[in-house]
C-alpha positions as CSV (number, residue, x, y, z in Angstrom):
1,X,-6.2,17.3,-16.1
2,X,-7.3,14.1,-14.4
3,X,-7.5,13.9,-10.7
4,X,-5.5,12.4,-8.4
5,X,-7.1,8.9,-7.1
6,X,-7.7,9.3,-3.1
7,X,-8.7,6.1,-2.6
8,X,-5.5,3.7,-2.4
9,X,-4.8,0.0,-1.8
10,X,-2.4,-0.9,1.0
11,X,-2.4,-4.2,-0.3
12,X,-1.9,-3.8,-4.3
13,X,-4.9,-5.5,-6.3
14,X,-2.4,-7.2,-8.3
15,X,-1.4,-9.5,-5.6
16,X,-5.2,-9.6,-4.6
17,X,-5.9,-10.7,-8.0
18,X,-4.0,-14.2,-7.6
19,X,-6.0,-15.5,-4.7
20,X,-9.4,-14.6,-6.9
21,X,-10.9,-17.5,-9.1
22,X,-11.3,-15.7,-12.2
23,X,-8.4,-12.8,-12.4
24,X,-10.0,-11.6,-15.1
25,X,-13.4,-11.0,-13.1
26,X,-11.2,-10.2,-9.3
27,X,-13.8,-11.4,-7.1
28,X,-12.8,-12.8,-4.0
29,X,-14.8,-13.9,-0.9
30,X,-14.0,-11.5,2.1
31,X,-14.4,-12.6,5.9
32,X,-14.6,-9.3,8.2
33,X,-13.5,-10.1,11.3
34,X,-14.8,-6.8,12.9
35,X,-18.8,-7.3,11.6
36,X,-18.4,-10.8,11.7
37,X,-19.3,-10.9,8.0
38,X,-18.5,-12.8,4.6
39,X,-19.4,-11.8,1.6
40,X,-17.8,-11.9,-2.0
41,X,-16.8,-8.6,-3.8
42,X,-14.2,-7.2,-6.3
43,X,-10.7,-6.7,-5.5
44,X,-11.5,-2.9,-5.9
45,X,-13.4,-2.3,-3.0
46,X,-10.7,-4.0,-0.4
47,X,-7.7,-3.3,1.4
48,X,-7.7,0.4,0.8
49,X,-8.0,3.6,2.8
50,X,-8.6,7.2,1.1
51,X,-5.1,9.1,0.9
52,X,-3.2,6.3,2.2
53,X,-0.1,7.2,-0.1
54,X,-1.2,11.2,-0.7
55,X,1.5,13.7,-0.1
56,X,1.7,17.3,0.9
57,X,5.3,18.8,-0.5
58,X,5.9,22.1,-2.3
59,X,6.5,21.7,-5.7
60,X,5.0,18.0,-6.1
61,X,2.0,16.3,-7.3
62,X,0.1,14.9,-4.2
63,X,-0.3,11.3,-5.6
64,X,3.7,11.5,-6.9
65,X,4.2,8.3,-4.7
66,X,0.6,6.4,-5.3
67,X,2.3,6.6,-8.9
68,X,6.0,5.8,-7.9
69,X,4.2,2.5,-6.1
70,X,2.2,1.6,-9.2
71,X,5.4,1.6,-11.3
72,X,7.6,-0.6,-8.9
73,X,4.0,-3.1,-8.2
74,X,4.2,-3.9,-11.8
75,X,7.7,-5.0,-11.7
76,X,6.6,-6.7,-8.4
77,X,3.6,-8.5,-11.0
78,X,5.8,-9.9,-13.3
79,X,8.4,-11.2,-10.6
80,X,5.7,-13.0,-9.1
81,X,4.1,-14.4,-12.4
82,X,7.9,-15.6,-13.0
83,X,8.1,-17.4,-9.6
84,X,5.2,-19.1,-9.6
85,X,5.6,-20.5,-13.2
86,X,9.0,-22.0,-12.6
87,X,7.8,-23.1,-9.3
88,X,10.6,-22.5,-6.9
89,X,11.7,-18.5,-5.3
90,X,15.5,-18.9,-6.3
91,X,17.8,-16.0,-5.6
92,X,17.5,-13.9,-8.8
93,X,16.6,-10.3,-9.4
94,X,12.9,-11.5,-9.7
95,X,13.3,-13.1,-6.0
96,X,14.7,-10.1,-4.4
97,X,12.0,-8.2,-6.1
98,X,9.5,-10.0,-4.4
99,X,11.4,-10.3,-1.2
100,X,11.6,-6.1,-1.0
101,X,7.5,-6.3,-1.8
102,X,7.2,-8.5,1.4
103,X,9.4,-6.4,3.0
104,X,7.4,-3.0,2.9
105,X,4.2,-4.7,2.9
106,X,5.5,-5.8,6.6
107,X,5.7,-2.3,7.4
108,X,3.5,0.0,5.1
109,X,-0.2,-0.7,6.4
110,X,-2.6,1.0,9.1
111,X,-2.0,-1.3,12.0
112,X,1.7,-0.1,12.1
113,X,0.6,3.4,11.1
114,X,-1.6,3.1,14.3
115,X,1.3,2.1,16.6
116,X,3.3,5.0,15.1
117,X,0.7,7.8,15.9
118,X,-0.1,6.3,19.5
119,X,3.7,6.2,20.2
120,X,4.3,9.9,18.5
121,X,1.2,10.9,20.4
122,X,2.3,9.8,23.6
123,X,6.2,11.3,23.3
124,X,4.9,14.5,22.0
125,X,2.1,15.1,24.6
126,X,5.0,14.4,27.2
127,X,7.4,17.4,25.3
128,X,4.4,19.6,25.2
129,X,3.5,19.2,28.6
130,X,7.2,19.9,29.6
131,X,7.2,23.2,27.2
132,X,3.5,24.4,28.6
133,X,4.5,24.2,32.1
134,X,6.9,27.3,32.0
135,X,3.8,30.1,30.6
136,X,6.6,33.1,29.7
137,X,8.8,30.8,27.8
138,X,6.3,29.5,26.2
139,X,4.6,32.5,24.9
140,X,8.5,33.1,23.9
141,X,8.8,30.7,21.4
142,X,4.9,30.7,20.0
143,X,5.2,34.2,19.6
144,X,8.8,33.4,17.6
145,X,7.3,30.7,15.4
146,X,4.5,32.7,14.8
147,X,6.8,35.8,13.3
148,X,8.8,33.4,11.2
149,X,6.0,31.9,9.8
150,X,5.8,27.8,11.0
151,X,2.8,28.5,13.1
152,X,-0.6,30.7,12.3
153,X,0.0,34.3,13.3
154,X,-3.8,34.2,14.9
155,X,-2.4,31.1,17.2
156,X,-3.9,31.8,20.8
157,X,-1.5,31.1,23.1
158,X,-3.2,30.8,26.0
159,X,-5.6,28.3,24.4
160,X,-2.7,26.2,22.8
161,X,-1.1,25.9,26.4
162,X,-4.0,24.9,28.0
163,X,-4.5,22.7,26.0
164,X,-1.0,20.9,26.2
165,X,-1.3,21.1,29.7
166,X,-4.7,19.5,29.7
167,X,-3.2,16.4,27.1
168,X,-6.9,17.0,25.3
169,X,-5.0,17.1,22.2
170,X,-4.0,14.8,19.5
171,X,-1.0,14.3,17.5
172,X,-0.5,11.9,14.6
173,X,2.1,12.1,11.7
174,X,1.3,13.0,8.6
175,X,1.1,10.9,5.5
176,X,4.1,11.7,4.2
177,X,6.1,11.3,7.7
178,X,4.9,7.9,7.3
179,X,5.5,7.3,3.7
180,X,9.5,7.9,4.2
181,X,9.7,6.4,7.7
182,X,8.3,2.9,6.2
183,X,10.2,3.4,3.4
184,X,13.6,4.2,4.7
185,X,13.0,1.0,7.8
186,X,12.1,-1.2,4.1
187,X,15.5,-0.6,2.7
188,X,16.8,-1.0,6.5
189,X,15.2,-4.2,7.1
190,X,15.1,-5.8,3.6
191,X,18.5,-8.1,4.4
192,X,17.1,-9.7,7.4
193,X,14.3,-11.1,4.9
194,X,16.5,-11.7,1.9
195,X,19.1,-13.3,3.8
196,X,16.8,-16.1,4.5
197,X,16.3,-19.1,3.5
198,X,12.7,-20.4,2.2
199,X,10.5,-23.1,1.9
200,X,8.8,-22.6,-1.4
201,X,4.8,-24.5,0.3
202,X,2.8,-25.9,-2.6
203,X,-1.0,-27.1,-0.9
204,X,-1.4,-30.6,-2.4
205,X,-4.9,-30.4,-0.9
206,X,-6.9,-27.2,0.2
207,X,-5.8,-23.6,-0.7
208,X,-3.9,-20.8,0.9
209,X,-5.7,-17.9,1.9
210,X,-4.3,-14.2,2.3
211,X,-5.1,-11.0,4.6
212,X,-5.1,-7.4,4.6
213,X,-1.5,-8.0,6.5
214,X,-0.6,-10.3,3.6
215,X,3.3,-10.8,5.3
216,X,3.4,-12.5,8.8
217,X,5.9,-12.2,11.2
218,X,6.0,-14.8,13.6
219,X,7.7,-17.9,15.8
220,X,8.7,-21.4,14.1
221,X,7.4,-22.1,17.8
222,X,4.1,-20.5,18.2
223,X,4.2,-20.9,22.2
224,X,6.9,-18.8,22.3
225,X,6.1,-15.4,24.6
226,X,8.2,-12.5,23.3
227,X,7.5,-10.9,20.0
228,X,9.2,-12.0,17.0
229,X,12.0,-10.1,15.3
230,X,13.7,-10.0,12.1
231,X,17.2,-10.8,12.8
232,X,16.2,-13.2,15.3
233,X,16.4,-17.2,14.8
234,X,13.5,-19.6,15.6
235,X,11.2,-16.3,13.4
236,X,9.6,-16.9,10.2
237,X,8.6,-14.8,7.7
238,X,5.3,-15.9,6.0
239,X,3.6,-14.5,2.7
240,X,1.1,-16.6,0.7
241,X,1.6,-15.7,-3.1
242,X,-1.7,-17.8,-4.5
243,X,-4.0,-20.4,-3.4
244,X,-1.3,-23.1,-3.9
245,X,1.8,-21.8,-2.9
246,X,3.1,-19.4,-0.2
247,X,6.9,-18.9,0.9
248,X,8.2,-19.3,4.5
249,X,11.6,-17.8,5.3
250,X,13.7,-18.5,8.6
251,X,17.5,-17.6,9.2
252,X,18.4,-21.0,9.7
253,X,16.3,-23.2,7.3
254,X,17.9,-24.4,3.8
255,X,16.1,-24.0,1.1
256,X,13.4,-26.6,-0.5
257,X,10.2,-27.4,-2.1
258,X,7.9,-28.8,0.7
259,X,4.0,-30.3,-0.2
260,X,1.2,-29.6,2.5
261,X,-1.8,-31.8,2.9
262,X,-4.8,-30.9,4.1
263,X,-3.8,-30.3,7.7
264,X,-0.9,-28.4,6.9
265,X,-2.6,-26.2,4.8
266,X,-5.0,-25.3,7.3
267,X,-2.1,-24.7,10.5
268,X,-0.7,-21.7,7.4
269,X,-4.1,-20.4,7.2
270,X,-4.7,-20.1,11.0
271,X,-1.1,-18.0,11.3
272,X,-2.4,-16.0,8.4
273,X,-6.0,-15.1,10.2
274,X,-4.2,-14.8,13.8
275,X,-1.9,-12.1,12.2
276,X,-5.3,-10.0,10.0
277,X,-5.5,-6.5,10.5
278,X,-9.4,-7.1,9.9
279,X,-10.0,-9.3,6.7
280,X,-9.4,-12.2,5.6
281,X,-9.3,-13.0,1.9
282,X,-9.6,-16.2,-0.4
283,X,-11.2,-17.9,-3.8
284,X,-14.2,-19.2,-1.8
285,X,-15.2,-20.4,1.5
286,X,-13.7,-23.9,0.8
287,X,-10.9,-23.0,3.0
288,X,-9.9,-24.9,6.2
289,X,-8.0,-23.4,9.3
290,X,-6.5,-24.0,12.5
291,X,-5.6,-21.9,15.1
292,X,-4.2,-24.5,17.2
293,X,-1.7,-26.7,16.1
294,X,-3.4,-29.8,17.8
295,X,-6.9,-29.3,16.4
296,X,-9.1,-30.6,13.3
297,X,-9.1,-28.2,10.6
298,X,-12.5,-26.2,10.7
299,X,-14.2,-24.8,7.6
300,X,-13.7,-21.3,6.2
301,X,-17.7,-21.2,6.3
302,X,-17.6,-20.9,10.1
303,X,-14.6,-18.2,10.3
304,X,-16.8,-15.1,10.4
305,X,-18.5,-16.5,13.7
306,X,-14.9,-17.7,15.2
307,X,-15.2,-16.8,19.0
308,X,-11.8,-17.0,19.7
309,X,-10.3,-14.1,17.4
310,X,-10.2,-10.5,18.4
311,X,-9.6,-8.3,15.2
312,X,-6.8,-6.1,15.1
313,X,-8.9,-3.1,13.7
314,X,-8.8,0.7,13.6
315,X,-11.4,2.7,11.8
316,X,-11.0,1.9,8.1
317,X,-13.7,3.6,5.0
């Protein structure tokens, strides 16, 4: 039997493939904002974590959902070859197929899964703390979920409540607690993107770039202090589909075909690096950003050594 792949893209090579040169070859040239590197590699070795899709259920195949994803990504493939051949998003089935895709890559990557676990980490340490602090009743209910089986029967309760106590403990969800919470918040959150309206962006000079946070989430005005939010006007959604087009969406734009120069080109590419988990991705180093409105585009050749840009980075393989 052939074993399950461990090693799984959060951003599908599919969609990595379109910002590469040559598909065929799916080389693109990387800027890591952690190393303050660039380099240029296959679309295999990017964007990927080990297990990032496994799952641990009775009865199931651990990479059941890495498959379920591969399925709906190729119907995601074709949507996208579709749109950008006719040139405009529309509102079709191939549209809202694209628009769900944008949707869970919003929510389905390790920056978010890293907010989850330091939130889930912090409420349960508090709970834990409150159930440690009474010892009998707490050597009550270990000693019950030890005889009905949901915790180890060699569990040393003393040990376990010190260590609550203590908060030298750490608590993350598991894969699959993460798998159906971004799933069931994409189907939750999908009509605040598809309700949009979009400006299809074709760059009449330069090219579009992409990240390992692909979909941006962001102000229409970029001095604006609170976070963004879905169902909130003055926010746009952002997702570059190739090196000459990307969509913008906002709840109160109408929908149109706009051209970019050179300049414009290069403010989409500075909300795109602003909003990077860690890398940056495009067909070469010809690319030009800015990340301020006001200022001269600057070359993609100087990005890795960009003093201004703090990546937003956990530990990655």
């Amino acid at each position: 039997m052939e074993e399950p792949r461990v090693r799984h893209h959060y951003v599908p090579q599919f969609y990595l493939k379109q910002f590469a040169r040559d598909q065929a070859e799916a080389a693109l040239y990387v800027v890591d904002l952690e190393t303050r590197r660039s380099f240029t590699t296959g679309t295999r070795a990017i964007a990927l974590e080990r297990h990032f899709h496994t799952i641990e259920v009775a009865g199931q195949p651990s990479d059941i959902v890495e498959r379920a994803l591969a399925d709906f990504e190729g119907s995601v493939a074709a949507a996208l070859s579709h749109i950008l051949n006719r040139g405009f998003l529309g509102g079709d089935a191939d549209a809202q197929t694209l628009l769900f895709f944008a949707t869970l890559l919003l929510l389905k990557n390790p920056a978010v899964r890293a907010k989850m676990d330091d939130a889930v980490n912090t409420f349960m340490k508090m709970v834990g703390k409150a159930q440690a602090s009474n010892a009998e009743a707490f050597a009550e209910h270990i000693t019950e979920m030890m005889a009905d089986g949901s915790m180890p029967a060699d569990t040393d309760v003393d040990a376990l409540r010190g260590a609550l106590l203590e908060g030298s403990h750490t608590i993350s969800m598991a894969t699959g607690g993460h798998l159906q919470n971004e799933l069931e918040n994409a189907h939750d959150l999908y009509p605040f993107v598809v309700g949009r309206n979009w400006h299809f962006l074709i760059a009449k000079a330069g090219q579009f770039i992409t990240s390992d946070r692909p979909v941006v989430l962001n102000w229409a005005n970029p001095q604006t202090a609170e976070p963004p939010g879905l169902a909130l006007k003055g926010s746009r959604v952002l997702f570059p589909l190739a090196p000459t087009v990307a969509i913008n969406g906002g709840l109160e734009l109408s929908n149109q075909t706009i051209e970019l120069d050179r300049g414009g080109v290069a403010r989409i590419n500075g909300r795109i690096i602003r909003q990077a988990r860690r890398q940056i991705y495009a067909r070469d180093d010809g690319f030009e950003y800015q990340l301020k409105e006001d200022e001269e585009p600057r070359s993609g050749c100087d990005l890795a050594n960009e003093k201004r840009l703090i990546p937003n980075a956990d530990d990655n393989e």
